[in-house]
C-alpha atoms as one frame of an Amber mdcrd trajectory, in Angstrom:
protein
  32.809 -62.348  23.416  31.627 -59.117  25.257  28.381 -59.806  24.020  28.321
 -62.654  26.673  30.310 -60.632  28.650  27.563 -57.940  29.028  24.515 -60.900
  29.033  26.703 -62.455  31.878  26.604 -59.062  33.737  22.477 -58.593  33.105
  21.526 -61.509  34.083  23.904 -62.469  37.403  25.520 -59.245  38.762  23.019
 -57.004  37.574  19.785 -59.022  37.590  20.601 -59.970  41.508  21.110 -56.247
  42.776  17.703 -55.315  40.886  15.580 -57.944  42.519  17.709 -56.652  45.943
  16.904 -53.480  45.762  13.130 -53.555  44.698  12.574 -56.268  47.199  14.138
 -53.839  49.762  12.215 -51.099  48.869   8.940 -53.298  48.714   9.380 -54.020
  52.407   9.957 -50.356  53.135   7.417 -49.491  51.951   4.992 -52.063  53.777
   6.713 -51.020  57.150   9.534 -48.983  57.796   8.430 -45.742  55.408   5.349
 -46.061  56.568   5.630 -45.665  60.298   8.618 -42.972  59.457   8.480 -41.442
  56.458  10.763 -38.684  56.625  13.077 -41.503  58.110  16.705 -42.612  56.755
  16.198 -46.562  55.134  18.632 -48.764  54.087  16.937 -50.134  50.550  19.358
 -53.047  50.667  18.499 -56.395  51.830  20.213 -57.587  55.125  22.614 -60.886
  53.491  22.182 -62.866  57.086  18.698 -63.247  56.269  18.042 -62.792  52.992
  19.271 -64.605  49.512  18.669 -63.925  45.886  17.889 -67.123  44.081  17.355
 -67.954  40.683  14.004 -68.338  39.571  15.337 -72.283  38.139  15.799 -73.370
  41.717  12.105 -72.976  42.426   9.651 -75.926  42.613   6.820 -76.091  39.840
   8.119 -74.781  35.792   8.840 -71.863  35.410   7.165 -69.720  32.619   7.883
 -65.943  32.878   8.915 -63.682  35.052  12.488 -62.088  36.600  15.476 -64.496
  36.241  15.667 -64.186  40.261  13.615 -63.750  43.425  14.725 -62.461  46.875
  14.294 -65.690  49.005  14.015 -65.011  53.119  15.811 -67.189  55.373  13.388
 -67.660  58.355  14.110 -68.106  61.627  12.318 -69.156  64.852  12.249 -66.465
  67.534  11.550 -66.803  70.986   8.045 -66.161  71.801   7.302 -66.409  67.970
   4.186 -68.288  67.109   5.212 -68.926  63.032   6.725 -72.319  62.754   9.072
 -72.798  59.597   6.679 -74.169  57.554   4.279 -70.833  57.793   7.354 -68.800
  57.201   7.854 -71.016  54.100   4.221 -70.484  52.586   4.587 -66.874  53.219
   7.547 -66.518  51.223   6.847 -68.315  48.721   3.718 -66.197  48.692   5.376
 -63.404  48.189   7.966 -64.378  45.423   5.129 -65.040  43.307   5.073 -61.095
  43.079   8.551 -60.177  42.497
């Protein structure tokens, strides 16, 4: 029984704050270390926009890799010239590396 309770832990709790926190500081350092560096960062990823998914709810099989990915919720801004669809590409993109 804690057997499952620890494999539980890994691979929900655990495995989500991870994939979080290296997704965070993936970003930072693609664009907010990098124009500050001696700068205070948040390494967390902001909830409203951001989910972590399990790697299951992706299209295609799935054959290896982390048990989750950090999935972006995009949104349209004003002005913005990336449609939904772009946004989507991108991201999926980019879980391919996490």
């Amino acid at each position: 029984k804690a057997c499952v309770a620890v494999r539980d832990y890994l691979d929900e709790t655990l495995g989500r704050y991870i994939v979080n926190v290296t997704e965070a500081a993936f970003l930072c350092s693609q664009t907010v270390c990098t124009r500050e560096p001696s700068g205070v960062a948040f390494l967390h990823l902001d909830p409203a926009e951001w989910s972590i998914v399990p790697r299951t709810k992706l299209p295609g099989t799935v054959t290896s890799g982390p048990s989750y990915v950090a999935h972006r919720r995009f949104r349209k801004v004003e002005g913005e010239g990336a449609s939904v669809s772009q946004a989507g590409k991108e991201n999926s993109a980019r879980n391919q590396y996490l």
